[in-house]
gemmi code that builds the backbone of each chain (N, CA, C; Angstrom):
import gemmi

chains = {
    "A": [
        ("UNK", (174.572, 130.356, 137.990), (175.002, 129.102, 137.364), (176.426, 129.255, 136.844)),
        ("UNK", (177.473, 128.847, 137.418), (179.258, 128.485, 136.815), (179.139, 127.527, 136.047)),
        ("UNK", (179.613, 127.706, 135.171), (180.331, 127.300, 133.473), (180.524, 125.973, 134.556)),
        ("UNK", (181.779, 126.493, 135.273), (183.046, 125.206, 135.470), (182.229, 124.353, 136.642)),
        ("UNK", (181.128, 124.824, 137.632), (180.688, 123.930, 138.986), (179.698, 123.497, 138.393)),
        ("UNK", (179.020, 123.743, 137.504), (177.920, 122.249, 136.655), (178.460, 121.223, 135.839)),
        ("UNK", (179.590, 121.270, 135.745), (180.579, 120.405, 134.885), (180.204, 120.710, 133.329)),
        ("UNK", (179.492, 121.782, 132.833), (179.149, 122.030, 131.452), (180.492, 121.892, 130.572)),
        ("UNK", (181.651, 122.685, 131.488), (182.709, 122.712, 130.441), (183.256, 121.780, 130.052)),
        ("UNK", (183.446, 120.838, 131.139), (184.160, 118.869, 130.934), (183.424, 118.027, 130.156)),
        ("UNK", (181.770, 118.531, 129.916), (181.049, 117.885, 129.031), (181.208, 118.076, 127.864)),
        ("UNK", (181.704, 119.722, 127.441), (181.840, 120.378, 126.005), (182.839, 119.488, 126.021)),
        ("UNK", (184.025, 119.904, 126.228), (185.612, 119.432, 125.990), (185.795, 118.340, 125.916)),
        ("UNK", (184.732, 117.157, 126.558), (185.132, 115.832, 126.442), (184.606, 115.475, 124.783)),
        ("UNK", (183.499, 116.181, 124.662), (183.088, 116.154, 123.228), (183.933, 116.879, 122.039)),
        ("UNK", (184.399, 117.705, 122.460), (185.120, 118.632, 121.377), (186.599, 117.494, 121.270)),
        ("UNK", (186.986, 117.013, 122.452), (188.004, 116.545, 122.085), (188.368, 115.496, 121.590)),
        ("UNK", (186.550, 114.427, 121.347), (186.450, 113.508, 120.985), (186.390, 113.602, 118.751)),
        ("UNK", (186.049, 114.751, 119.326), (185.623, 115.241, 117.269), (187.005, 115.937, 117.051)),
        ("UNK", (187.713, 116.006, 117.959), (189.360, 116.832, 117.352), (190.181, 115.389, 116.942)),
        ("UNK", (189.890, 114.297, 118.071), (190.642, 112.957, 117.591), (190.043, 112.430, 116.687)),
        ("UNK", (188.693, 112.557, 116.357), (188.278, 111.516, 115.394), (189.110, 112.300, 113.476)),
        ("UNK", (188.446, 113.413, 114.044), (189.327, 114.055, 112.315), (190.843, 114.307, 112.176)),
        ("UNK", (191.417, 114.160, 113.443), (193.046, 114.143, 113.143), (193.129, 112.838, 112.818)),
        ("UNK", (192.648, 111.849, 113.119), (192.641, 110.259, 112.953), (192.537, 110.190, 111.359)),
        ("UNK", (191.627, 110.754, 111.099), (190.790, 110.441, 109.511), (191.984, 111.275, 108.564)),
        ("UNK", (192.107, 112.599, 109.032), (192.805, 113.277, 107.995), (194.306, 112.804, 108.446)),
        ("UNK", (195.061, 112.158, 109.153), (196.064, 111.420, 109.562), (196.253, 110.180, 108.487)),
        ("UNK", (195.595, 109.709, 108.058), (195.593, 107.795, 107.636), (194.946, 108.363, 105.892)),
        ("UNK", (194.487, 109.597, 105.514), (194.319, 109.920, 104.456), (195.764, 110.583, 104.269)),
        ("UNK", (196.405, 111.377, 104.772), (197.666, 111.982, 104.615), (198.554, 110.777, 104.713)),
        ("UNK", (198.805, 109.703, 105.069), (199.626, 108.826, 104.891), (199.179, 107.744, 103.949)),
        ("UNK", (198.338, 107.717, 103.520), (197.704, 106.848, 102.762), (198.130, 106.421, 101.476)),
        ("UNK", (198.427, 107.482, 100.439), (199.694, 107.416, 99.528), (201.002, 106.805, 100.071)),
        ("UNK", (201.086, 106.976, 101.189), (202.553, 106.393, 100.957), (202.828, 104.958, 101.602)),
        ("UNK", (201.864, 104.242, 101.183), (201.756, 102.824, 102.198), (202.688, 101.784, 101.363)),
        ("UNK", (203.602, 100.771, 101.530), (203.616, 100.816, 103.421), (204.409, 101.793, 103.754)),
        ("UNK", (204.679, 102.127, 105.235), (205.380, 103.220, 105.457), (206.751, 102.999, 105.710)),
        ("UNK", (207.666, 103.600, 105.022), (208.798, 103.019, 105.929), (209.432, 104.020, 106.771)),
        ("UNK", (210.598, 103.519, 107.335), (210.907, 104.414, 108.180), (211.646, 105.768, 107.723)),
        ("UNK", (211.879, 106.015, 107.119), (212.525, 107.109, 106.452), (210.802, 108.008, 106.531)),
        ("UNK", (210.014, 107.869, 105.791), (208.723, 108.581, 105.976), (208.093, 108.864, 107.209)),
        ("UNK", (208.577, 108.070, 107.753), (207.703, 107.930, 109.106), (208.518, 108.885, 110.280)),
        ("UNK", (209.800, 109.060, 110.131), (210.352, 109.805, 110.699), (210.563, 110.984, 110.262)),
        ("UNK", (210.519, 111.161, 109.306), (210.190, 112.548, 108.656), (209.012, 113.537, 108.818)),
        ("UNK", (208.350, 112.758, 109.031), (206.648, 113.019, 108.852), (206.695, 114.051, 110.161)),
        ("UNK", (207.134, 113.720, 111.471), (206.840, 114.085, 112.653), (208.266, 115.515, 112.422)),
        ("UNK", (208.975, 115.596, 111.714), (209.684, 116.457, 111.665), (209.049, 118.071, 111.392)),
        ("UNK", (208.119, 117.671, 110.821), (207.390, 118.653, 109.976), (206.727, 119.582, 111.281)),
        ("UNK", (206.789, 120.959, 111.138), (206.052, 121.860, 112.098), (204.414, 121.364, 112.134)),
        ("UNK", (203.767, 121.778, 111.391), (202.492, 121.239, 110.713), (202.367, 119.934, 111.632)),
        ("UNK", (202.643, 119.021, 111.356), (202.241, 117.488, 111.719), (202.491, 117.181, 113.403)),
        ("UNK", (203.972, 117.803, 113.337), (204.126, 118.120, 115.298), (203.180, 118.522, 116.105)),
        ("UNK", (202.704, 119.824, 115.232), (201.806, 120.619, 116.486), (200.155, 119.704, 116.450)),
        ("UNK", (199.713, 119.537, 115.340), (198.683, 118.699, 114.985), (198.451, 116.973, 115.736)),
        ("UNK", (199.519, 116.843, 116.300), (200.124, 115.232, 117.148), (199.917, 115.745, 118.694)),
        ("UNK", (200.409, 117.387, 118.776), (200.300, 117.337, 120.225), (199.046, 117.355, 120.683)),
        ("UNK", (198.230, 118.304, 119.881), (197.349, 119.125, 119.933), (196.519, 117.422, 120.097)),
        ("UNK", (196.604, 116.333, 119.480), (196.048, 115.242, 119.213), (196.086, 114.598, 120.582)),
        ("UNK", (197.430, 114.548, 121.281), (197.796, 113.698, 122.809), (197.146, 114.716, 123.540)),
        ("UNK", (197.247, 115.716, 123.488), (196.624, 116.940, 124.685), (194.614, 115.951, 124.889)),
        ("UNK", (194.227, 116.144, 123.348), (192.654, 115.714, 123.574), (192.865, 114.880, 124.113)),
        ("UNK", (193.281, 113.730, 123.572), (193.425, 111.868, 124.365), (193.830, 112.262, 125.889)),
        ("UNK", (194.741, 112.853, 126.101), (194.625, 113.075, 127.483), (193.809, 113.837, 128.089)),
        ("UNK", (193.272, 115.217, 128.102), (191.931, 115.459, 128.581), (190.996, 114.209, 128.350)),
        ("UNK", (190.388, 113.813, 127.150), (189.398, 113.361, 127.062), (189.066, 111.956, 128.344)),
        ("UNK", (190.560, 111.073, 128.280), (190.900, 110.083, 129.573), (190.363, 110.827, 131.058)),
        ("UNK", (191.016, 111.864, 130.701), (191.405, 112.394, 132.460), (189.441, 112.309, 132.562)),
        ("UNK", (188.864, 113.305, 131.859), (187.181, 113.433, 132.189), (186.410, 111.893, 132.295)),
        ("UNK", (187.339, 111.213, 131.371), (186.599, 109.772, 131.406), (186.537, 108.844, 132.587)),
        ("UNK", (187.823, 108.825, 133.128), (188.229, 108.211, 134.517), (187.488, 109.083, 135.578)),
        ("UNK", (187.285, 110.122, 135.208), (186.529, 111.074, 136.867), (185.337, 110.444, 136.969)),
        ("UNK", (184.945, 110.216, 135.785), (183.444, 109.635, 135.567), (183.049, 108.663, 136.083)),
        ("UNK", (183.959, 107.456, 135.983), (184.103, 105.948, 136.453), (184.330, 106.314, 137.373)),
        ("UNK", (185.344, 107.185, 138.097), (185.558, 107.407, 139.703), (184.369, 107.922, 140.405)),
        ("UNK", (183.928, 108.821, 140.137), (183.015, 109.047, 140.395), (181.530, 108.270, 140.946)),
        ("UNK", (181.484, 107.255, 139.863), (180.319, 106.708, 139.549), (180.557, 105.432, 140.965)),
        ("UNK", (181.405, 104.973, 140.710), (182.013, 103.582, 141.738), (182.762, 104.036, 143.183)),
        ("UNK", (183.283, 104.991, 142.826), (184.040, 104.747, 144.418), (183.636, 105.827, 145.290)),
        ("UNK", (183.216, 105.540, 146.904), (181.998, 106.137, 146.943), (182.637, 107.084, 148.309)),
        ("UNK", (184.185, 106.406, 148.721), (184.710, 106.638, 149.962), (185.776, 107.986, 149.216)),
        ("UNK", (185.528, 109.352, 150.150), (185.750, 110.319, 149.897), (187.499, 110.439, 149.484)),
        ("UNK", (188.162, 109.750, 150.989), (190.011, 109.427, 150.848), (190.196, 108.440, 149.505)),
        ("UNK", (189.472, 107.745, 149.300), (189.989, 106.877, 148.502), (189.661, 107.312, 147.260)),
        ("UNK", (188.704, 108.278, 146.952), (188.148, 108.703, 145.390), (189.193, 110.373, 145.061)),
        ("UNK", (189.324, 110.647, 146.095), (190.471, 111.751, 145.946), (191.858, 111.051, 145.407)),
        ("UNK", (192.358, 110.818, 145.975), (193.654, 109.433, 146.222), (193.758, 109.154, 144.712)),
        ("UNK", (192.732, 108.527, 143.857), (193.091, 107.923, 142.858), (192.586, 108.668, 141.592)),
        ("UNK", (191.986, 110.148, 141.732), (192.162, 111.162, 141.400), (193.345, 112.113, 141.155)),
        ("UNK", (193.933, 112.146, 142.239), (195.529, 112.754, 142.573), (196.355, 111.729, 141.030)),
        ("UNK", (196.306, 110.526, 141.756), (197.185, 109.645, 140.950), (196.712, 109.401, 139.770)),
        ("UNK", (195.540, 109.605, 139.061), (195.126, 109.794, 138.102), (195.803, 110.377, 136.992)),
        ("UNK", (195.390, 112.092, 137.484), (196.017, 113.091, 137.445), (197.554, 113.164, 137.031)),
        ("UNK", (198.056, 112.705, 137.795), (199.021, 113.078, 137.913), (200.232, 112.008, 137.055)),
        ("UNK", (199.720, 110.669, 136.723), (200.073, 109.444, 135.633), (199.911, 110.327, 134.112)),
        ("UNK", (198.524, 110.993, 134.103), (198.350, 111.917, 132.741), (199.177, 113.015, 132.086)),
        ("UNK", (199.421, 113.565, 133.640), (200.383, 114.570, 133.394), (201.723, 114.016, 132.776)),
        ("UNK", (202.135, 113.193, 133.427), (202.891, 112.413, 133.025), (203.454, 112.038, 131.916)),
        ("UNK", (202.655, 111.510, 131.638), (202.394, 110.961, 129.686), (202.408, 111.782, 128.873)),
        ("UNK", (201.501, 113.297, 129.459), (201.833, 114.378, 128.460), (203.317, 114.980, 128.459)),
        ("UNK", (203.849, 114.714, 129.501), (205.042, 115.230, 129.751), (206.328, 114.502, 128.309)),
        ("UNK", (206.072, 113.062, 128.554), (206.722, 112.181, 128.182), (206.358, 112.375, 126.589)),
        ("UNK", (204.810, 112.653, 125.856), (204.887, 112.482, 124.555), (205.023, 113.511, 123.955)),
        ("UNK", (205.379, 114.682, 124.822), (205.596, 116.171, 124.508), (206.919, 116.074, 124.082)),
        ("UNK", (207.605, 115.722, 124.885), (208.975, 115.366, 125.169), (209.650, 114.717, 123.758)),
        ("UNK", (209.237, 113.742, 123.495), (209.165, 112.761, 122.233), (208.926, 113.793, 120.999)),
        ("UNK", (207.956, 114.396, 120.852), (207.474, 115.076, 119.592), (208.634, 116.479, 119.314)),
        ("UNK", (208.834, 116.913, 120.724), (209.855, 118.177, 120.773), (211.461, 117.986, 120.108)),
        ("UNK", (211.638, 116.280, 120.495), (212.890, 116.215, 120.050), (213.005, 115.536, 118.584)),
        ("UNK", (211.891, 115.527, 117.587), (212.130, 115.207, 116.097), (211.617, 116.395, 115.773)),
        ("UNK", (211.132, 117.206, 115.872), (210.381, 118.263, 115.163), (211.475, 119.345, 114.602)),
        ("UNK", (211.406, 119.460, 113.725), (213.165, 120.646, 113.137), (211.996, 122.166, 113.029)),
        ("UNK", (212.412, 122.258, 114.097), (212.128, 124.191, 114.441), (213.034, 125.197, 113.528)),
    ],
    "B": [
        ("UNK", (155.917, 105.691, 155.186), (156.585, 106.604, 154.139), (156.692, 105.879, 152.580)),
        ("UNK", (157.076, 104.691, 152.935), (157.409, 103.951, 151.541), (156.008, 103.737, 150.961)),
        ("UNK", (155.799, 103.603, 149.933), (154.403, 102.899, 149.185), (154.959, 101.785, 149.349)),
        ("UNK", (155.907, 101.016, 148.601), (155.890, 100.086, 148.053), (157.682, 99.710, 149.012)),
        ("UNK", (156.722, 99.003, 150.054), (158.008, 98.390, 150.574), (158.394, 97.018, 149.972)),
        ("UNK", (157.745, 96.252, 149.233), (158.602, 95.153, 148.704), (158.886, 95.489, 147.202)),
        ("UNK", (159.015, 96.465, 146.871), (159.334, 96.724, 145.605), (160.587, 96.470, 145.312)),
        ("UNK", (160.802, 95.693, 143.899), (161.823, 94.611, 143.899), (163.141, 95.844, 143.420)),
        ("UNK", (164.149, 94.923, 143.913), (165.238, 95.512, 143.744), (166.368, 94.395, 142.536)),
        ("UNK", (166.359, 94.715, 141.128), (167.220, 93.710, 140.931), (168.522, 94.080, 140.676)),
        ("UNK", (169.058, 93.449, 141.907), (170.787, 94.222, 141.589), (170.998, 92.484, 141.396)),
        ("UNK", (170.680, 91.892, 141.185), (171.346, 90.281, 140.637), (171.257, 90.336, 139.271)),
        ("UNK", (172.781, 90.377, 138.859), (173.033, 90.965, 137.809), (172.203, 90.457, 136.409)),
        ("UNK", (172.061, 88.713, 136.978), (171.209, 87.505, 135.959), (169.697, 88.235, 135.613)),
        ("UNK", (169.314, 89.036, 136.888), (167.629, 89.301, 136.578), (167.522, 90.608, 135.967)),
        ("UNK", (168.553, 91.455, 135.575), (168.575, 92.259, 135.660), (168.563, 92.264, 133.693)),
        ("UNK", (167.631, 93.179, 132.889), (167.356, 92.667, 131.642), (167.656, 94.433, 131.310)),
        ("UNK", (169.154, 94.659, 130.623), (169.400, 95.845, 130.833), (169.425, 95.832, 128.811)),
        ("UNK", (168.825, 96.968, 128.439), (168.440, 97.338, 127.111), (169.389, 97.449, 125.986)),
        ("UNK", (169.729, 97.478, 124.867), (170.777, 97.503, 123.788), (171.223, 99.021, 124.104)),
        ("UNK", (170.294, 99.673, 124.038), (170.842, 101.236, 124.541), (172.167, 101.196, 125.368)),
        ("UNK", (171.613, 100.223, 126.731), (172.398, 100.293, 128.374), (173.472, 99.693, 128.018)),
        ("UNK", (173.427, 98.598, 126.886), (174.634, 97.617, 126.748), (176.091, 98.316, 125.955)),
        ("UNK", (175.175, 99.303, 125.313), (176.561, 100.034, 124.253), (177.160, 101.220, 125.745)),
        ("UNK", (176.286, 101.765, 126.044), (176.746, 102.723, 126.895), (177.472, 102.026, 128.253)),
        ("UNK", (176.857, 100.428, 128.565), (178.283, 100.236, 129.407), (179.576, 99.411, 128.828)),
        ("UNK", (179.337, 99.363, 127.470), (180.583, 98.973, 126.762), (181.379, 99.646, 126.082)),
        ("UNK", (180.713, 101.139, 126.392), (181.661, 102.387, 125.772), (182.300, 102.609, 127.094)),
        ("UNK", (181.973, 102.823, 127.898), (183.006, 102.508, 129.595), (183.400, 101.835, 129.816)),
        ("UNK", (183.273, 100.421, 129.375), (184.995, 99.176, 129.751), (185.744, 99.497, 128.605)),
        ("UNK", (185.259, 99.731, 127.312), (185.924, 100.442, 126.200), (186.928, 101.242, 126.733)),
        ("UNK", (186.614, 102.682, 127.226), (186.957, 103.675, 127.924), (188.163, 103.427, 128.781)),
        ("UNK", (187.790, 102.864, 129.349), (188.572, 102.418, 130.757), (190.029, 101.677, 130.117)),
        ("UNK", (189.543, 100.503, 129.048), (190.874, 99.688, 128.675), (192.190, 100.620, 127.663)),
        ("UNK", (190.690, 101.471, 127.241), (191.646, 102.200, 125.964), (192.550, 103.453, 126.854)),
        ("UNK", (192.375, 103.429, 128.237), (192.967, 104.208, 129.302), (194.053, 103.661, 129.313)),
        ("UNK", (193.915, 102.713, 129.583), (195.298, 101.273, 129.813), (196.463, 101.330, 128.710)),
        ("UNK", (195.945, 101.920, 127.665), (196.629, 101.446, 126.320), (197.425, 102.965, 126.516)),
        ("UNK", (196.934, 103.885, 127.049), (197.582, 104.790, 125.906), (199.308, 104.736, 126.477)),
        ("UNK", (199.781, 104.801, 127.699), (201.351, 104.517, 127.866), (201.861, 103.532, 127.135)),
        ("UNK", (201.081, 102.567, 126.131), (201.520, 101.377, 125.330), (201.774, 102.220, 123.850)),
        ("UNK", (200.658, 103.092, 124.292), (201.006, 103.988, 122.718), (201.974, 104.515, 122.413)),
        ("UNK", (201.613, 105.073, 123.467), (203.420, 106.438, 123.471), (204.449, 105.715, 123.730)),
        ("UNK", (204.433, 104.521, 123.780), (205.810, 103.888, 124.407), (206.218, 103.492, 122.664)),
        ("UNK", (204.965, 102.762, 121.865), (205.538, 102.432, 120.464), (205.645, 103.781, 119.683)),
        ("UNK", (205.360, 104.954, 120.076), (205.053, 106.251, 119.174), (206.445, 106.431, 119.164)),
        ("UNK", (207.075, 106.301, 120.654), (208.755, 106.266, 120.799), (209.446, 105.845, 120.427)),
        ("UNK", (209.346, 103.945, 120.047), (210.130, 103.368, 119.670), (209.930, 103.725, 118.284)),
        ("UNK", (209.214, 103.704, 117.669), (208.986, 103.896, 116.334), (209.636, 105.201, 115.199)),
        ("UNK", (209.899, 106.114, 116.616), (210.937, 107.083, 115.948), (212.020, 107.246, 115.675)),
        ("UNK", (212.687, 105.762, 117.075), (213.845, 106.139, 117.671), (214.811, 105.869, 116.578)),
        ("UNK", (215.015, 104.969, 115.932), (215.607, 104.038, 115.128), (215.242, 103.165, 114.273)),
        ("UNK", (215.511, 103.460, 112.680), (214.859, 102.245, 111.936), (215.291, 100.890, 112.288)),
        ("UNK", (216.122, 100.593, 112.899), (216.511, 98.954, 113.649), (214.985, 98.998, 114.377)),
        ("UNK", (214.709, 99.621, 115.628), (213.281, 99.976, 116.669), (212.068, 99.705, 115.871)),
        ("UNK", (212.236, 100.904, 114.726), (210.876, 100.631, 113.803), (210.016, 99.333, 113.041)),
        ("UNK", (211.239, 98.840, 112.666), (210.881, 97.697, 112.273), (210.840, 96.447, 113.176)),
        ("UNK", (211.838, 96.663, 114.378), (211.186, 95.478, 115.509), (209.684, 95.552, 115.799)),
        ("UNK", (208.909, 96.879, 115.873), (207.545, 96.550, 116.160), (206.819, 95.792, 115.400)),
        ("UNK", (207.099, 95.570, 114.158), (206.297, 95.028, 113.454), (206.558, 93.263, 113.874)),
        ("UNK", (207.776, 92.532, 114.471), (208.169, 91.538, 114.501), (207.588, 91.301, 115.925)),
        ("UNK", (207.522, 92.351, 117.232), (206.910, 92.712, 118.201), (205.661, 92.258, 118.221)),
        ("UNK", (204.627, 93.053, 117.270), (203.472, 92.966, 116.895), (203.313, 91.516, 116.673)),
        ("UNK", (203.964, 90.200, 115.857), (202.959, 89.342, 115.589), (203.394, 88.126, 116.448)),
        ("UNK", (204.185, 88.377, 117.688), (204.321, 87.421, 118.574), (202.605, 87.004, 119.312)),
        ("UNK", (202.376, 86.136, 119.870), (200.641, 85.596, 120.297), (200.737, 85.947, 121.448)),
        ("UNK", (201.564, 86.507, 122.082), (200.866, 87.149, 123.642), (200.759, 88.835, 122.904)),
        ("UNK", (201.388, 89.358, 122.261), (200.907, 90.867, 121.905), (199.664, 90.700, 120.632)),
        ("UNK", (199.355, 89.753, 120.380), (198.491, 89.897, 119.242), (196.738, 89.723, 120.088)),
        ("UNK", (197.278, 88.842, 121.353), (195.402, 89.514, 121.798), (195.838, 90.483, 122.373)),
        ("UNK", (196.390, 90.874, 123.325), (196.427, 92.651, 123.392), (195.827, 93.451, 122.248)),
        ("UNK", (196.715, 93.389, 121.187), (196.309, 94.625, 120.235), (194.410, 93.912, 119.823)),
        ("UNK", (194.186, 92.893, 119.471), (193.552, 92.592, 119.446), (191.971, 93.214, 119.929)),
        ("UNK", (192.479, 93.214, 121.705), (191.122, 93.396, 122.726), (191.047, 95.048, 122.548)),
        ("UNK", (192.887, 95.326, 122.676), (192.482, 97.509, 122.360), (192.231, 97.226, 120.754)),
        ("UNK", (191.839, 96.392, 120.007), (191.346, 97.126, 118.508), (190.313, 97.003, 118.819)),
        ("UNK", (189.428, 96.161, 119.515), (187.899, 95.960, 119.333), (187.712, 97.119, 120.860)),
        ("UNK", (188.288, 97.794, 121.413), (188.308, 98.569, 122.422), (187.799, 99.850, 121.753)),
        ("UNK", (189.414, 100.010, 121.189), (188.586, 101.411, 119.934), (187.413, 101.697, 119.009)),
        ("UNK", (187.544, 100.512, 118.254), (186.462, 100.154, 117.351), (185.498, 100.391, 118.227)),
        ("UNK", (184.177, 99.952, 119.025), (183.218, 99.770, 120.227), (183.649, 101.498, 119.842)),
        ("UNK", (184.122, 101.941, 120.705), (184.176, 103.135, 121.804), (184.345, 104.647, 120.433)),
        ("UNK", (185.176, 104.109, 119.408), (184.935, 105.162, 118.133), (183.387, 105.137, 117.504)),
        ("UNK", (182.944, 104.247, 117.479), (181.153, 103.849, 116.721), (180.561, 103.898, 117.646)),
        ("UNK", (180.646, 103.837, 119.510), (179.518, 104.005, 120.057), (179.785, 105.365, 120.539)),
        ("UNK", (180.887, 106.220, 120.199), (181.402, 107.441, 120.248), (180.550, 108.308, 119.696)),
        ("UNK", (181.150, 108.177, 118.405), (179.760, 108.677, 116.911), (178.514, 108.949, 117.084)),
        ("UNK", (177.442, 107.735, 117.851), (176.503, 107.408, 117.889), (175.866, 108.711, 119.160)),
        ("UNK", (177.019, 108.743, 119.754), (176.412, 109.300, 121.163), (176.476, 110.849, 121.056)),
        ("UNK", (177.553, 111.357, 119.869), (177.911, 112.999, 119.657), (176.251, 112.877, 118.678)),
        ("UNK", (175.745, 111.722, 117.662), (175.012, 112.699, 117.203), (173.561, 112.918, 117.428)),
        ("UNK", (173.107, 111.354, 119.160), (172.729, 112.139, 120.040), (172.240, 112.982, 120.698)),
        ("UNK", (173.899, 113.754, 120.789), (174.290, 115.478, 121.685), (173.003, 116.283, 120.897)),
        ("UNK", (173.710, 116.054, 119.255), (172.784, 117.085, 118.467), (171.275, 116.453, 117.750)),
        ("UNK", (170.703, 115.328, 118.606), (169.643, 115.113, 118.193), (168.907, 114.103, 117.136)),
        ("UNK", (170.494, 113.876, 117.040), (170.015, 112.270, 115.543), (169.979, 111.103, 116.394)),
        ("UNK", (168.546, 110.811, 116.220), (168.604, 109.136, 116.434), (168.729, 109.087, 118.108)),
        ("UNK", (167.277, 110.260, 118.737), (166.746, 110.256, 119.771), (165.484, 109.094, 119.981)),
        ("UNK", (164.723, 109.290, 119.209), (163.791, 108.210, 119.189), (164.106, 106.709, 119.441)),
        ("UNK", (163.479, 106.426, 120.296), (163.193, 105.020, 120.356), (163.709, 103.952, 119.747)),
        ("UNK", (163.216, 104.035, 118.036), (163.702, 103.157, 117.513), (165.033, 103.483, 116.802)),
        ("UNK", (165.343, 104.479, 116.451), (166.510, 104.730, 115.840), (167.541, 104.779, 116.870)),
        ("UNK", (167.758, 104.817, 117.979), (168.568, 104.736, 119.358), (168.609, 103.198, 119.548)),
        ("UNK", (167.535, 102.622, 119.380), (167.756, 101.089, 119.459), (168.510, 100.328, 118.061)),
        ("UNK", (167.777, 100.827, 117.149), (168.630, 100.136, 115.886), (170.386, 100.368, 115.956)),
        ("UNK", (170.229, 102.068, 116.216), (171.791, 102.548, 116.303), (172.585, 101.602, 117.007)),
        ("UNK", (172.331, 101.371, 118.291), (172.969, 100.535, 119.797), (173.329, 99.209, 118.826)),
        ("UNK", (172.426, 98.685, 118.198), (172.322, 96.959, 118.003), (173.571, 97.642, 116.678)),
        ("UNK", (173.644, 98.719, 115.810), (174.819, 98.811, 114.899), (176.158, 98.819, 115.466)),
        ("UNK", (176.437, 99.725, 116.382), (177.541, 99.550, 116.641), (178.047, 98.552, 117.595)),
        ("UNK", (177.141, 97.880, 118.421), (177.737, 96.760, 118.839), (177.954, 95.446, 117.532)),
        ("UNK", (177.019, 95.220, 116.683), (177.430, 94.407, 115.900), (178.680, 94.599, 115.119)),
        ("UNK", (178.752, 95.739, 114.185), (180.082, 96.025, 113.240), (180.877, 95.951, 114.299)),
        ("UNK", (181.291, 96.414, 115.663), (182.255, 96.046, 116.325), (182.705, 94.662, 116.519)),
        ("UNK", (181.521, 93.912, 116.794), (181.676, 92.508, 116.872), (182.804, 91.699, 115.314)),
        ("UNK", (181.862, 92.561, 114.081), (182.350, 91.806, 112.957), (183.817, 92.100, 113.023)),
        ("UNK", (183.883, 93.122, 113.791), (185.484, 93.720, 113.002), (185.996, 93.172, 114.278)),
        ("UNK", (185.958, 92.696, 115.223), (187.062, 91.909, 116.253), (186.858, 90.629, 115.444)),
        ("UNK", (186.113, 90.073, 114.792), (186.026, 88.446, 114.165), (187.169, 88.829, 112.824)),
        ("UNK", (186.752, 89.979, 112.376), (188.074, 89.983, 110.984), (189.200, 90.237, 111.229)),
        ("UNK", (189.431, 90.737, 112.764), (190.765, 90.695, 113.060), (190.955, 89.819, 113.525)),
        ("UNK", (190.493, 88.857, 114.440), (190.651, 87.580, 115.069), (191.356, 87.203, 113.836)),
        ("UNK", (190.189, 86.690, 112.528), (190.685, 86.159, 111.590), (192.033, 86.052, 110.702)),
        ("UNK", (192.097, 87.536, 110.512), (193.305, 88.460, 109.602), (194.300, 87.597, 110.638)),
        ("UNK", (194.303, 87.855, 111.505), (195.665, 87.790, 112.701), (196.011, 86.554, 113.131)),
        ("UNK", (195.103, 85.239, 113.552), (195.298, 83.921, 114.106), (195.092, 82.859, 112.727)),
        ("UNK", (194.102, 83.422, 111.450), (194.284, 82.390, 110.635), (195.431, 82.498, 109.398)),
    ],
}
model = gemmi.Model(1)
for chain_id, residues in chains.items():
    chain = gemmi.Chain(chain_id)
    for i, (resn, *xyz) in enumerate(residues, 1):
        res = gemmi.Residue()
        res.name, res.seqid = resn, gemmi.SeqId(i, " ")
        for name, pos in zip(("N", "CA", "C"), xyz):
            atom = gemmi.Atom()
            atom.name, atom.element = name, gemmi.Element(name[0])
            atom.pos, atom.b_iso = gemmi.Position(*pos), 0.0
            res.add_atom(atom)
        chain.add_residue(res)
    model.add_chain(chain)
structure = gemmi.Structure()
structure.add_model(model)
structure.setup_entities()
């Protein structure tokens, strides 16, 4: 029995990464919560912070796993033609990557290292 | 081979009497699916929102134009749904609210509070 060819691990991780967003969410909106409303001076600061950077990526990394397992699922479930369920897998894939690329990108250039 | 060759098939969606259970779990997948849609909307305001306090504060002027207000709208009741029928389903995983009736009561909770909270935002937002 493989970890990775029963899909056990995409089942953990979709869960783990669903309880990593829900408490960065919670302890996110409690950490800003004092300082409502926010303005921009706070708000851009905030993401400066080592702490809060890595805690944001670590946050887009789940949202994006958690999507990517979610869409295989729906693909999976509906599209039944082998070229065409690969195909929009690839492009799936590869839109996610994407985004991580792009909000990595974003977080790297306020963060004061 | 078959026993039961006229054994009914209801794929018509009208006859088809699918359970509060079935209804959260296929509304945590259009959930799923839309809140897929959203997230390049996210990161696109996560961006603007850093770029420039001129940027920062356009979202908020952004935000209450009436073609972006059902957007945010349909992804708030997207999240909402898909965070509470989220919950419901991790605790599930570990065994709360397997039974029958507590799986049914659960289903009929989080579809309702979802419901209330797209009506208080409807409200908050259009009245």
């Amino acid at each position: 029995m493989s970890w990775r060819a029963h899909g056990m691990r995409a089942w953990l991780l979709q869960r783990l990464s669903a309880l990593y967003m829900l408490l960065f969410a919670i302890s996110f909106l409690l950490y800003i919560a004092p300082n409502l409303p926010i303005t921009y001076e706070y708000w851009s600061d905030l993401f400066t912070r080592p702490s809060i950077a890595v805690a944001t990526l670590v946050f887009f990394a789940a949202l994006l796993y958690h999507a990517w397992i979610g869409i295989r699922d729906i693909i999976v479930d509906y599209i039944h033609d082998t070229t065409l369920r690969f195909t929009l897998w690839v492009l799936v894939t590869l839109f996610l990557i994407g985004l991580g690329i792009w909000v990595a990108l974003i977080v790297l250039s306020v963060v004061a290292v | 081979m078959l026993q039961h060759p006229h054994r009914p098939k209801f794929l018509n969606l009208l006859k088809i009497h699918l359970p509060v259970t079935g209804i959260v779990s296929i509304l945590h997948r259009v959930a799923g699916a839309l809140l897929f849609l959203a997230v390049p909307g996210l990161i696109y305001l996560f961006n603007v929102s850093l770029d420039s306090a001129a940027s920062f504060h356009a979202i908020g002027a952004w935000l209450s134009t009436p073609g972006t207000k059902i957007i945010v709208t349909l992804f708030a009741w997207a999240l909402l749904h898909h965070l509470l029928g989220g919950i419901r389903f991790l605790l599930t995983d570990i065994g709360i609210g397997m039974e029958l009736r507590p799986a049914r009561a659960s289903a009929w909770l989080v579809n309702i509070l979802s419901g209330l909270g797209f009506v208080v935002l409807v409200v908050e937002l259009w009245l």
